[in-house]
Each structure stands twice: as structure tokens, then as C-alpha cells.
Phi, psi and omega in degrees: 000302157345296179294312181291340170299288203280318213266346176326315204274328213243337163296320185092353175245143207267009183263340167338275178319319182294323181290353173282295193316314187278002191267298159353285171315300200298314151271057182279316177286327162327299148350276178305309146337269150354305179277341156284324175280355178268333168321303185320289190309314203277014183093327181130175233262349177286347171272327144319293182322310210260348161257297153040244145330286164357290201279303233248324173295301204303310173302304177333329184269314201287342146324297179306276179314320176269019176068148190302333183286308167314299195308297219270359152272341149273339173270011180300282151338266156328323181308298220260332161306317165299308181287325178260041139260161215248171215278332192276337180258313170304329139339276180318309174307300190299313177311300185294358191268328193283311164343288186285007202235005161293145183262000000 
């Protein structure tokens, strides 16, 4: 979200946020699974909330630190890969991150 928010302008595209919003809609339910089941693992959803959180502080700062030209230049890559996947390979990805949390 962060990248799409801050980095749209340093891209050349005024559309960054929308392809995030629309990477959001398109997967909610995954999206939404996923956050439930790791809530399950993680105790529950006030514990979620709060890695979260964490998680959403933690770029924001790593922003702050590598400076906005830097961050959204690294964040580039990832950004635009990540927004146009579909519900069925965000699927898989999450079955393969659940894969690797097995003992």
C-alpha cells in the first residue's frame, strides 16, 4: 500500500494506488483467508492487529530511512509484480508460505 501511495509520482504512473486498490478487490478473498488463518496461528485477531501494525510501521520507517527515491526504486520490482496477480497464483503462494510453516 505504502508504495502505491508514496511512489506513483517517482514511477511516472498517476495509476499506482489504483492497481494496489484493485490488486485488494481481486483478491479480498484470499487476502482475507490468509488473515484469518494466521490470526488462528498467531492467537487471535488482536495479535494479528498488532504484527500488522508492526509490519505497516516497520516500512514506513524503512522509507523514512532509505529516503522516498531510493525506497520506490526498490520497491518497483515487487510493486508491479505483486499487483497483477490473480486470486489463483495468490492462492498457490499462500499454500506454498503455509507449506514452509510446517514442521
Amino acid at each position: 500500500m505504502l508504495a502505491g501511495l508514496a511512489c506513483g509520482p517517482a514511477w511516472g504512473d498517476s495509476q499506482a494506488f489504483l492497481r494496489y486498490a484493485n490488486f485488494t478487490v481481486r483478491n479480498a478473498s484470499v487476502l482475507r483467508r490468509s488473515q484469518q488463518e494466521m490470526a488462528e496461528r498467531m492467537g487471535g485477531i488482536s495479535a494479528f492487529d498488532r504484527f500488522h501494525t508492526e509490519i505497516s510501521n516497520g516500512e514506513s520507517k524503512r522509507m523514512q530511512v532509505l529516503g522516498a527515491m531510493t525506497y520506490c526504486a526498490q520497491m518497483r520490482e515487487p510493486f508491479y509484480a505483486t499487483v497483477d496477480v490473480e486470486p489463483d497464483e495468490l492462492d498457490r503462494w499462500a499454500l506454498i508460505q503455509e507449506a514452509s510453516l510446517q514442521p
